[in-house]
C-alpha positions as CSV (number, residue, x, y, z in Angstrom):
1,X,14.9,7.8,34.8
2,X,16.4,10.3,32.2
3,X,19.7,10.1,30.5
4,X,22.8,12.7,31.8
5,X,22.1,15.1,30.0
6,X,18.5,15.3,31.1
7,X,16.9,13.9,28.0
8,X,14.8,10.8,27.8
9,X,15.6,7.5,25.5
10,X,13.1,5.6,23.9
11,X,13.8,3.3,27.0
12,X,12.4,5.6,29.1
13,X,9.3,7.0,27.4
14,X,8.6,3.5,27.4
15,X,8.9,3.0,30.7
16,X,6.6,5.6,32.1
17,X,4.2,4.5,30.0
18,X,3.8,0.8,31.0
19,X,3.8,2.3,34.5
20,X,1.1,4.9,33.7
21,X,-0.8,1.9,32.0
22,X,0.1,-0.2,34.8
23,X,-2.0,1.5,37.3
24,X,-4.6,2.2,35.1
25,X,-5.4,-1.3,34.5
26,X,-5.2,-2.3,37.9
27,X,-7.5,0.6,39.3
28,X,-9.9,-0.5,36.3
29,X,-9.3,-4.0,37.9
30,X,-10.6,-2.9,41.3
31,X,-13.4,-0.7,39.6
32,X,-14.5,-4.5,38.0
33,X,-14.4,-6.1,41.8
34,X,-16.8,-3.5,43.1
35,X,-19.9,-4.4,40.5
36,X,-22.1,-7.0,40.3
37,X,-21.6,-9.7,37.3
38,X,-24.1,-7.6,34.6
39,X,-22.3,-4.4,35.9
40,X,-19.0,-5.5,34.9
41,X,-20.6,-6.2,31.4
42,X,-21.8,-3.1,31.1
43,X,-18.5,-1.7,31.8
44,X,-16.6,-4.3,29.2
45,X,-19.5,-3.5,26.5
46,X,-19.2,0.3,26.4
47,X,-16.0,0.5,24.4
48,X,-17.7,-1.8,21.4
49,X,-21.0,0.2,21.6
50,X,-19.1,3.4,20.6
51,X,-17.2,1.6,18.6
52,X,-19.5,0.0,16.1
53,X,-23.1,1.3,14.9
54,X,-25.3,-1.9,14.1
55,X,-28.8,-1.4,14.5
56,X,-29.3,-4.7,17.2
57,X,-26.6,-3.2,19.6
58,X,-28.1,-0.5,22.5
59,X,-28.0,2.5,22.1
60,X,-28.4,2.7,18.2
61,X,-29.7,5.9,16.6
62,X,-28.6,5.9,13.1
63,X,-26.0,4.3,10.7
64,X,-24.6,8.3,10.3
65,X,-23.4,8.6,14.3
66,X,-20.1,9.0,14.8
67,X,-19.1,5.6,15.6
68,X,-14.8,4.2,15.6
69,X,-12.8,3.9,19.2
70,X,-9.3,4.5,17.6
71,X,-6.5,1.3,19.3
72,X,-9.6,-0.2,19.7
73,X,-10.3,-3.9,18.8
74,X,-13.8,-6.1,20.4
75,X,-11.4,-9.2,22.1
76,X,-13.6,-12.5,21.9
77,X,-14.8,-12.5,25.8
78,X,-16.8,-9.2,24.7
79,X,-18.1,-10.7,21.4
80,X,-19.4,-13.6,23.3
81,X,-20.7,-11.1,26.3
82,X,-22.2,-8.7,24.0
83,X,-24.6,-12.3,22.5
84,X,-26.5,-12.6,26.0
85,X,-27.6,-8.6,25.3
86,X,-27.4,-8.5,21.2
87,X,-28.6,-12.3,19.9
88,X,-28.8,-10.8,16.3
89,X,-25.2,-8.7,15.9
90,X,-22.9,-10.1,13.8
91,X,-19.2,-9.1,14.1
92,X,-17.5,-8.2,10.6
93,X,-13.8,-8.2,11.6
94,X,-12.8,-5.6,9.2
95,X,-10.9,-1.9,9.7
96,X,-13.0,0.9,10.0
97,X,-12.6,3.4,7.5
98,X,-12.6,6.2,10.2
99,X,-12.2,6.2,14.0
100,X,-14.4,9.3,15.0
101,X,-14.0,8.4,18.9
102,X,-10.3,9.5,20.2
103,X,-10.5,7.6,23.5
104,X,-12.7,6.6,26.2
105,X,-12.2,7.8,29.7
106,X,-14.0,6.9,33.3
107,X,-13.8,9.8,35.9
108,X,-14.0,10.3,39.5
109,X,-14.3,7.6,42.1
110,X,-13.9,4.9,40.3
111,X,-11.2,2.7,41.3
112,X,-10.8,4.2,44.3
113,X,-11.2,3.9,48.2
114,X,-14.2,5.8,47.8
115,X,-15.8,4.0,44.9
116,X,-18.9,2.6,46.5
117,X,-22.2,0.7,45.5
118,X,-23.8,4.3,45.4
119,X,-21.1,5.9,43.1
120,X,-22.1,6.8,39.7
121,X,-19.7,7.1,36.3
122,X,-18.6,9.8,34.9
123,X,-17.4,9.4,31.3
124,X,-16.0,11.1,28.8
125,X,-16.3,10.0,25.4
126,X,-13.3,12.4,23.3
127,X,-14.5,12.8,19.8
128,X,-12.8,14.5,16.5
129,X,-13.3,18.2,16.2
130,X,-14.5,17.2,12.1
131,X,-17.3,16.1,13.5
132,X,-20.5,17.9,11.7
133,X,-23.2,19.3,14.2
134,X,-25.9,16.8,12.9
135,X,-24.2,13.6,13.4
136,X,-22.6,15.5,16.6
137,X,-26.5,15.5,18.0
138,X,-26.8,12.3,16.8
139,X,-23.8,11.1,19.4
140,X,-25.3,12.6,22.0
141,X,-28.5,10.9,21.6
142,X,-26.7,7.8,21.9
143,X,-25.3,8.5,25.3
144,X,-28.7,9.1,26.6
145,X,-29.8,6.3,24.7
146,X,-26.8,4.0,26.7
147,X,-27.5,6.0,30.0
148,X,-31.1,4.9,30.0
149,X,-29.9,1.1,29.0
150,X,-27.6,1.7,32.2
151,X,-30.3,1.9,34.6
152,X,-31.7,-1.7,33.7
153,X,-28.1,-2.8,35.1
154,X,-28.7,-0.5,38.0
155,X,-25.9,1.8,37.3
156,X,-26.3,5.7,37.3
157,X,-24.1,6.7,34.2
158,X,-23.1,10.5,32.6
159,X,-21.8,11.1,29.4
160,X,-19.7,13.9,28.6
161,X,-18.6,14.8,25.1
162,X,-15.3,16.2,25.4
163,X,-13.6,17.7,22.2
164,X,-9.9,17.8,22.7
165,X,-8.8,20.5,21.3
166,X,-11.9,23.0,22.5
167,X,-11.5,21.8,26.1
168,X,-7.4,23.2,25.5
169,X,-9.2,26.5,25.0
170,X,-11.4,26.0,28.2
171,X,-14.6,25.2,25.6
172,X,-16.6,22.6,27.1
173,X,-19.8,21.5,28.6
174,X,-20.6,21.7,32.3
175,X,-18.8,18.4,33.2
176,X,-20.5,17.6,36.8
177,X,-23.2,18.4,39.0
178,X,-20.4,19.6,41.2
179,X,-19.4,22.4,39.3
180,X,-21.0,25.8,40.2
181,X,-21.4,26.1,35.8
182,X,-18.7,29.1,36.5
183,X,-15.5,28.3,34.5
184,X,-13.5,26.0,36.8
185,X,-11.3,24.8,33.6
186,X,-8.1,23.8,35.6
187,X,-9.5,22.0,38.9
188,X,-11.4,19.8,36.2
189,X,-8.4,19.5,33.9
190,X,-7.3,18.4,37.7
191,X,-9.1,15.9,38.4
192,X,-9.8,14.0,35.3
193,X,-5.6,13.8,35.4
194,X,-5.3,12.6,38.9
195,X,-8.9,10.2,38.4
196,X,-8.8,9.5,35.1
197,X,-9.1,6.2,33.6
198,X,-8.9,5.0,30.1
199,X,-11.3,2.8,28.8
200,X,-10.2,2.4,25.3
201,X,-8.4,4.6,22.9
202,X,-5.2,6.9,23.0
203,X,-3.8,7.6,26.6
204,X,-3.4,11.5,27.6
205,X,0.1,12.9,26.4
206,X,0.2,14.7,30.0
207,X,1.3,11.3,30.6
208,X,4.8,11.9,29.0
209,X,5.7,15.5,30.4
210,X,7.6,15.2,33.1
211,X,6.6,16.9,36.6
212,X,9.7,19.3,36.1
213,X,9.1,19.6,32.4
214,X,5.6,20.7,33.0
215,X,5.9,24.3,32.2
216,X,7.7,23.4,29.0
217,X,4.6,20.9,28.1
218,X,4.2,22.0,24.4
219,X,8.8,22.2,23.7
220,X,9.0,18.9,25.5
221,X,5.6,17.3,23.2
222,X,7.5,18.6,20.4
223,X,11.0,17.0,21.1
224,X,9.1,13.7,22.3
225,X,7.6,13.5,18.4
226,X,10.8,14.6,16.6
227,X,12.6,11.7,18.2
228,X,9.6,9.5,16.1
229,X,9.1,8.6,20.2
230,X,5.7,9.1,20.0
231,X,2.8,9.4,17.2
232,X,0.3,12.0,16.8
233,X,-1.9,9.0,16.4
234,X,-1.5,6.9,19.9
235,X,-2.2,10.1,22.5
236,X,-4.9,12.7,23.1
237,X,-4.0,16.1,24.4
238,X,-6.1,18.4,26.7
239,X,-3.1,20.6,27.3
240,X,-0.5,21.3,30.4
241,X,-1.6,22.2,33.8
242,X,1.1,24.5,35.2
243,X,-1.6,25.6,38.0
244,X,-4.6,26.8,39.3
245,X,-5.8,30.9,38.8
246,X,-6.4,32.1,41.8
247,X,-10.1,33.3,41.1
248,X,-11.0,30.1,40.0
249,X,-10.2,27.8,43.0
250,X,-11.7,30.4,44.6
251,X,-14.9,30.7,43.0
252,X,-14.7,26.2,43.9
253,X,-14.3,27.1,47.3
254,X,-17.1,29.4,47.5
255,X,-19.4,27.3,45.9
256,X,-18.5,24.3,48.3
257,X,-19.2,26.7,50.9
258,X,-22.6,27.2,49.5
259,X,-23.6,23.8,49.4
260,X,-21.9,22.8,52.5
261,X,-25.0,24.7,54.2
262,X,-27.3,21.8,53.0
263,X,-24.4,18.9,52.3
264,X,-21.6,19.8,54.6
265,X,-20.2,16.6,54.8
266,X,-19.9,16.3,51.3
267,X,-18.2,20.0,50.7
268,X,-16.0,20.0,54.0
269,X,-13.2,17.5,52.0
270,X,-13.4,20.0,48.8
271,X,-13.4,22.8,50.6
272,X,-10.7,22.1,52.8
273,X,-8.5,21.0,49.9
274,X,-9.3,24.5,48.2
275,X,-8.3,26.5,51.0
276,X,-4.9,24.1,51.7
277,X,-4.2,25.7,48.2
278,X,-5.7,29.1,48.9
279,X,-2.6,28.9,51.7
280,X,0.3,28.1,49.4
281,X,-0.5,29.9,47.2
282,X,1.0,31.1,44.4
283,X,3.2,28.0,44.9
284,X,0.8,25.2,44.5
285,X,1.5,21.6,44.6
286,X,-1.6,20.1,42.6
287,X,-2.4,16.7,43.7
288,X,-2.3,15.6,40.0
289,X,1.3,16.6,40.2
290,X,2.0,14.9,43.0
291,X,0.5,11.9,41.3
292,X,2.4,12.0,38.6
293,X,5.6,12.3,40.1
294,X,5.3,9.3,42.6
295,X,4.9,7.2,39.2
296,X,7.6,8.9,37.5
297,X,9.9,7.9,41.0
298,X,7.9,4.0,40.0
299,X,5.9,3.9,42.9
300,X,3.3,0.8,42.2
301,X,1.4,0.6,45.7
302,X,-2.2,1.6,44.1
303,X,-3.4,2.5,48.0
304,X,-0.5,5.2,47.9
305,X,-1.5,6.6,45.3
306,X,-5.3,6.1,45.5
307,X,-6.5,9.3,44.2
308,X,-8.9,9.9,47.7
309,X,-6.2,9.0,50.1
310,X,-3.9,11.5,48.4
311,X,-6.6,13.9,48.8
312,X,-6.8,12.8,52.4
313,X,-3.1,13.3,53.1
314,X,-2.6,16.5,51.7
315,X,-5.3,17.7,53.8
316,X,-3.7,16.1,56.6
317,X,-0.6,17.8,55.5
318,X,-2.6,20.8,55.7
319,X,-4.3,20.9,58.9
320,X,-1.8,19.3,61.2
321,X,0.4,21.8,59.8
322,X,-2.1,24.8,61.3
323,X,-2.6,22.0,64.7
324,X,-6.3,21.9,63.9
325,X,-6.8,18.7,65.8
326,X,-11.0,19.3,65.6
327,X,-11.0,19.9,62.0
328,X,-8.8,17.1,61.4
329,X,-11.1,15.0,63.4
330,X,-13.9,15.8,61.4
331,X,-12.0,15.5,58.1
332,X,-11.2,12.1,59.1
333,X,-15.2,11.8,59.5
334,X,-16.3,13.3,56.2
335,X,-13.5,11.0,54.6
336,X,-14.7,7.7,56.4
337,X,-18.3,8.5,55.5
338,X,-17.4,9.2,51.9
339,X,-15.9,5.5,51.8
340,X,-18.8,4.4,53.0
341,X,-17.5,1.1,54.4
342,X,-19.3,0.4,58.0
343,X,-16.4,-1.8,59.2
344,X,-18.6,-1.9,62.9
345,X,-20.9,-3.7,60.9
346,X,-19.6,-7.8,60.4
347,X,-19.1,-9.4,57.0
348,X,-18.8,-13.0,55.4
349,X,-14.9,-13.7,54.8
350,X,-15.9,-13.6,51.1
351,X,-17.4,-10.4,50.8
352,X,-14.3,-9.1,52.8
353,X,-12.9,-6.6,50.1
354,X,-9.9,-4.5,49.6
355,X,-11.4,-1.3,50.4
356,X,-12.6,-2.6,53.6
357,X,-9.4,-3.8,54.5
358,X,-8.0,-0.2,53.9
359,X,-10.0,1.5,55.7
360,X,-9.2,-1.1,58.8
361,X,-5.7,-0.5,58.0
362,X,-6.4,3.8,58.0
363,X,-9.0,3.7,60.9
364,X,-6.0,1.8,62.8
365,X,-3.5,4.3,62.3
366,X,-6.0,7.3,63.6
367,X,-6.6,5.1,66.9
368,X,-10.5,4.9,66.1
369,X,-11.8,2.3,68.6
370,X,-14.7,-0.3,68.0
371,X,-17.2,1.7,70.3
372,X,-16.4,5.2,68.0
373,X,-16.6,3.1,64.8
374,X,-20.3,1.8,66.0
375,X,-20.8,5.6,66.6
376,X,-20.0,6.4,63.1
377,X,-22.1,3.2,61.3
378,X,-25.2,4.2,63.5
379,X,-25.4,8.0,62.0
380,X,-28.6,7.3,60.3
381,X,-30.2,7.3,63.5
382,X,-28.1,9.7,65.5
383,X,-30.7,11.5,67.9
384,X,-30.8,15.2,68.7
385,X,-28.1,15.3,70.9
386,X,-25.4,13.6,68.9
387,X,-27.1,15.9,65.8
388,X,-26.6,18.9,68.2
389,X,-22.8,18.2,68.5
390,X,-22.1,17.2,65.9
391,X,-24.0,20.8,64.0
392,X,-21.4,23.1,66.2
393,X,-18.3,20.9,64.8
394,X,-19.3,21.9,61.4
395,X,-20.8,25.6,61.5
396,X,-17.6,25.7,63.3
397,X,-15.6,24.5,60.3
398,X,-17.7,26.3,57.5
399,X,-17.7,29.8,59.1
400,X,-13.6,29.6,59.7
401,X,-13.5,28.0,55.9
402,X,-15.5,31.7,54.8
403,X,-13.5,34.2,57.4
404,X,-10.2,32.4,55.8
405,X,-11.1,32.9,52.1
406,X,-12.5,36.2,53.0
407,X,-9.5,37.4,53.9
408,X,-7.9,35.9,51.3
409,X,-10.1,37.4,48.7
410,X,-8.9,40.8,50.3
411,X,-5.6,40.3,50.0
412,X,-5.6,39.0,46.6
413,X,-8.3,41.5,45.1
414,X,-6.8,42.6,42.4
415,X,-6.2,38.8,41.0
416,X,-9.5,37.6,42.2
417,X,-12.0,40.2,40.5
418,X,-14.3,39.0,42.9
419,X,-17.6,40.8,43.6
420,X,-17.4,42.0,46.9
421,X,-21.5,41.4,46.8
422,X,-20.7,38.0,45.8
423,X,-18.9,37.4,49.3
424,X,-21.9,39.4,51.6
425,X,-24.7,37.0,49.9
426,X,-22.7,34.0,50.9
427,X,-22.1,35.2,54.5
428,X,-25.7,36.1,54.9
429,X,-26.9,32.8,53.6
430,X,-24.4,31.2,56.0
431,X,-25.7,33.5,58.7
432,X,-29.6,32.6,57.9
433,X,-28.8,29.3,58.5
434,X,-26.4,28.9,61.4
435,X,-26.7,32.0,63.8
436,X,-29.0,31.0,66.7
437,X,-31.1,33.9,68.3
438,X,-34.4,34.2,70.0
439,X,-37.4,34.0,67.8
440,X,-35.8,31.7,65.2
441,X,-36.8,28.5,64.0
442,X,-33.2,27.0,63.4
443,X,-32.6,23.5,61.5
444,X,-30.2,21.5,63.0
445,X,-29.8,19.1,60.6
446,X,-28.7,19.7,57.4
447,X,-27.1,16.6,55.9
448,X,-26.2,14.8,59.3
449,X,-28.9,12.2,60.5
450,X,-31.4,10.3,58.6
451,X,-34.2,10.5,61.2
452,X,-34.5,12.6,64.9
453,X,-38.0,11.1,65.5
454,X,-38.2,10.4,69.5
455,X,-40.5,8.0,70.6
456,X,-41.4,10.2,73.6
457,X,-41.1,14.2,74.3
458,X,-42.1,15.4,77.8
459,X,-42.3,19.6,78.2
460,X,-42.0,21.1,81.3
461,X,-43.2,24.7,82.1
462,X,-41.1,26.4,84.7
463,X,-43.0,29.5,86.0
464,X,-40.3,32.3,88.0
465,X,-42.8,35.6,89.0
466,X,-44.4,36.5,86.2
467,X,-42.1,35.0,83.7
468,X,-42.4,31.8,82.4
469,X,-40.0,29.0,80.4
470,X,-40.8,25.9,78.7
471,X,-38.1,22.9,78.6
472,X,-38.4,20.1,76.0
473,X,-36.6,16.5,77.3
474,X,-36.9,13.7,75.1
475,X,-37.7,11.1,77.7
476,X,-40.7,10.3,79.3
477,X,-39.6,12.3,82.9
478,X,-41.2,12.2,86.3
479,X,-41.5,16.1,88.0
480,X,-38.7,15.0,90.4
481,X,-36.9,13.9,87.6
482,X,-37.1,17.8,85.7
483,X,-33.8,18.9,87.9
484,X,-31.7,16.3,87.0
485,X,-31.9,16.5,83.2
486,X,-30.3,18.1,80.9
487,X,-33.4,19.5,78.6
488,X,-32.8,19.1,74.8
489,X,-34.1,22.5,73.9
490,X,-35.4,25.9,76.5
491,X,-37.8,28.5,74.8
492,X,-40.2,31.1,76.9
493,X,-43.1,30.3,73.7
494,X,-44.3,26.7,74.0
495,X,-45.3,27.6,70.0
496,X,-41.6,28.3,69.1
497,X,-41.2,24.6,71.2
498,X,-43.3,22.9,69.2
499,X,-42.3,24.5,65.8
500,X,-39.2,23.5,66.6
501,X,-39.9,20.1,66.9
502,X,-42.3,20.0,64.2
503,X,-39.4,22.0,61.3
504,X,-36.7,19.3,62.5
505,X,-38.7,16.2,62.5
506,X,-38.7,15.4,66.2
507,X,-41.6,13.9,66.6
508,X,-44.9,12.7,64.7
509,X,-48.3,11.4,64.9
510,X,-46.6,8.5,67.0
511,X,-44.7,10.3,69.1
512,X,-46.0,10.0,73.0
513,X,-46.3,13.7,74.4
514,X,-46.1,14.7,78.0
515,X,-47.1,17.5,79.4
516,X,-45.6,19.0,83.2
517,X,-47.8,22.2,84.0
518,X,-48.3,23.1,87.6
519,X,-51.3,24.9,87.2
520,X,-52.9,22.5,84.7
521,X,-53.4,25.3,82.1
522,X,-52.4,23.1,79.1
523,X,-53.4,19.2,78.9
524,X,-52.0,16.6,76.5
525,X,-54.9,16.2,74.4
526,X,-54.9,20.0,73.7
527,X,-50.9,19.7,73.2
528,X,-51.4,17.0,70.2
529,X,-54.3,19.2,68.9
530,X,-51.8,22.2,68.5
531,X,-49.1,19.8,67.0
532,X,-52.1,18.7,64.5
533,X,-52.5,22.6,63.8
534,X,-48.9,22.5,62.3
535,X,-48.8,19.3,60.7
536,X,-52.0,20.9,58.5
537,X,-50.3,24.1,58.4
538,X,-46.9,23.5,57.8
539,X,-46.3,20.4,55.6
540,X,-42.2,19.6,56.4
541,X,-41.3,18.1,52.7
542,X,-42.4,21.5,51.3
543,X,-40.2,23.5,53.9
């Protein structure tokens, strides 16, 4: 794309540009196809709302908040739109005297093969830094004000106020619910470059650094506007992104550790990218890197350069790279519930959408069948033994995820300034809730199925001497049945047995109970009085 002599032409600033807006336009397209008619208003709308303060449009709080998307101009589709929500406002086509919003930007999911009906938006609206506190506040109460007006469109919607040139510094708000609220500056700076999408207002100069120029960001900015190739007043700049410290996608992976415990299917992709990076480093290729260089080579296929399925693939990368075939498996799972797309489940041609049809396209390529897809699609009822399974696949995954970082935090000390404490809380917590030994009531699932209620239980005392054994089966089994079974759970306390049923939400006031004692010493009617005895005791929803 560049001259000889390696420096760009007009030409070709121009170029990367319309391709940089190219794809932002049509991921913003396929964010549009994925809402419902009074959702895509919304999303059409929110550019005017910040843009003009009138008194009849949502969201108003006074005539003093800081109000002006700069590039921004209402086109007649959202005048009319905004009439069926605003019957009184009346548009005065006039220039504003001050344009106090920089730019507009949607983050995350959006746009993407893992944009789904229960995705939320994250947006950042970039403001000047002139800004005074008061009408600052007065901003802010406008986003809640538009986030509440959201919900009547049934749309979960966060606003972040992002000052330019504090967030260079690393001065900012806690972006997402994701974060751990420890400083994780450059894996956000990350993502909103690699997820990003403008909604109105000046486009990111990152845009315009090359990927080999990115260590010379602020030279290369600087030759870009002595050329007159660029104005101060078309871009926004949150600053280079050479890489990641060490400590800080570090401190992400722990955290996504942490929460894998309760969520592991939503930490095992995060995690797994952190340690991919934890393994190359210091030499890390940064997926928004990547990104940008496969548009700088002109690379248009939006599925190639879907921000998730790049995720996926370097992962991929990753992993088949060590031959981890099980923890590739079990990305692939994490990835295809993240989509959230049950393609065992059949749909009118018409609601047949693009997503859908890549994920056919991926599932193809890993060889999934129709009877593993059905698998998949029915996890909201998976039963104990599927749950059981599935829980030693990813204990599995997290405790090799925390002996690999370990050791990485041990050989990278000195850069890491980690706590050592820090490390032996979160291998004690991981411990608590995954090491299996007599005595302990251990939950099986944590974030995996939506219900392991059995209809029928049958427990079985086996008496050897004087010891004695109790076997759970959930089936309603004959004595001459007992040998042939596989029981679901073995415990010498019938109590531990039933606490165990009762903490993991086996069974209920409906389940039927069976009870196989030789000697008679415990009937059914006294078994459901003991299970009674917990249910009073030991409420589950305050456990």
């Amino acid at each position: 794309m560049l001259k000889k002599n390696g420096l760009p032409s007009l030409a070709d600033i121009n170029t990367v540009k319309r391709r940089f807006f190219l794809q932002n336009r049509e991921r913003l397209v396929r964010t549009q196809s994925t809402l419902r008619e009074r959702q895509r208003d919304f999303l059409e709308l929110l550019p005017l709302l910040f843009h003009i303060n009138h008194p009849s449009l949502p969201g108003f709080i006074s005539k003093l908040t800081p109000a002006g998307v700069a590039d921004y101009s209402p086109p007649d589709h959202v005048l009319k739109t905004i009439k069926r929500y605003a019957k009184t406002f009346i548009e005065k086509r006039r220039a504003l005297l001050r344009y106090e919003i920089s730019a507009l930007f949607l983050m995350g999911s959006s746009g993407t093969v893992a944009y789904s009906k229960k995705s939320d938006f994250d947006i950042w609206v970039c403001h000047e830094s002139s800004i005074e506190v008061e009408r600052l506040n007065d901003l802010k109460q406008k986003c809640k004000a538009i986030e509440e007006w959201a919900m009547s469109f049934d749309l979960e919607v966060h606003f972040f106020l992002v000052e330019p040139e504090s967030f260079r510094r690393g001065v900012h708000e806690n972006m997402s619910a994701e974060s751990s609220g420890s400083a994780q500056h450059f894996l956000l700076m990350e993502e909103f470059y690699r997820t990003g999408l403008l909604l109105a207002g000046r486009y990111p100069l990152w845009w315009l650094i090359p990927p080999s120029e990115e260590a010379r960001y602020y030279e290369y900015a600087d030759f870009l506007k002595q050329k007159r190739f660029i104005s101060e007043h078309e871009y926004v700049d949150f600053g280079p992104l050479e890489g990641v410290p060490a400590a800080e996608f570090f401190g992400a992976a722990m955290w996504q550790l942490y929460k894998g415990i309760d969520s592991p299917y939503k930490s095992v992709l995060k995690l797994l990218l952190m340690e991919s990076y934890a393994q190359e480093y210091p030499n890390i290729e940064l997926l928004c890197h990547r990104f940008k260089r496969e548009i700088y080579k002109g690379e248009t296929d939006l599925d190639r350069i879907d921000p998730y399925i790049m995720l996926y693939t370097k992962i991929e990368e990753y992993l088949v790279k060590q031959n981890e075939d099980e923890r590739l498996a079990l990305v692939r799972r994490c990835f295809y519930f993240k989509v959230n797309e049950p393609l065992s489940v059949p749909v009118k041609q018409h609601d047949v959408n693009w997503r859908r049809e890549l994920l056919l396209t991926i599932t193809q390529s890993w060889a999934w069948g129709d009877a593993y897809l059905e698998m998949l699609d029915s996890r909201q009822t998976w039963k104990i033994d599927r749950v059981l399974k599935e829980r030693t696949v990813l204990v599995k995954a997290l405790t090799y995820s925390y002996r690999f970082l370990s050791d990485f935090a041990r050989k990278n000390a000195q850069l890491l300034s980690i706590d050592q404490q820090d490390l032996n809380v979160l291998g004690r917590k991981l411990y608590a809730a995954f090491e299996r030994k007599a005595g302990k009531i251990d939950i099986i699932n944590r974030g995996i199925s939506g219900d392991l209620w059995e209809s029928h239980l049958s427990f079985y005392r086996v008496k050897s001497g004087d010891s004695e054994s109790w076997l759970l089966f959930a089936a309603p089994l004959n004595v001459a049945d007992i040998a042939k079974e596989q029981p679901l759970r073995r415990s010498h306390s019938l109590i531990e047995l039933l606490a165990w049923c009762h903490f993991n939400s086996v069974l209920n006031a409906n389940t039927v109970l069976a009870m196989h004692s030789p000697d008679g010493m415990l009937t059914g009617r006294e078994l459901k009085e003991m299970l009674y005895t917990f249910q009073r005791l030991f409420a589950t929803d305050t456990v």
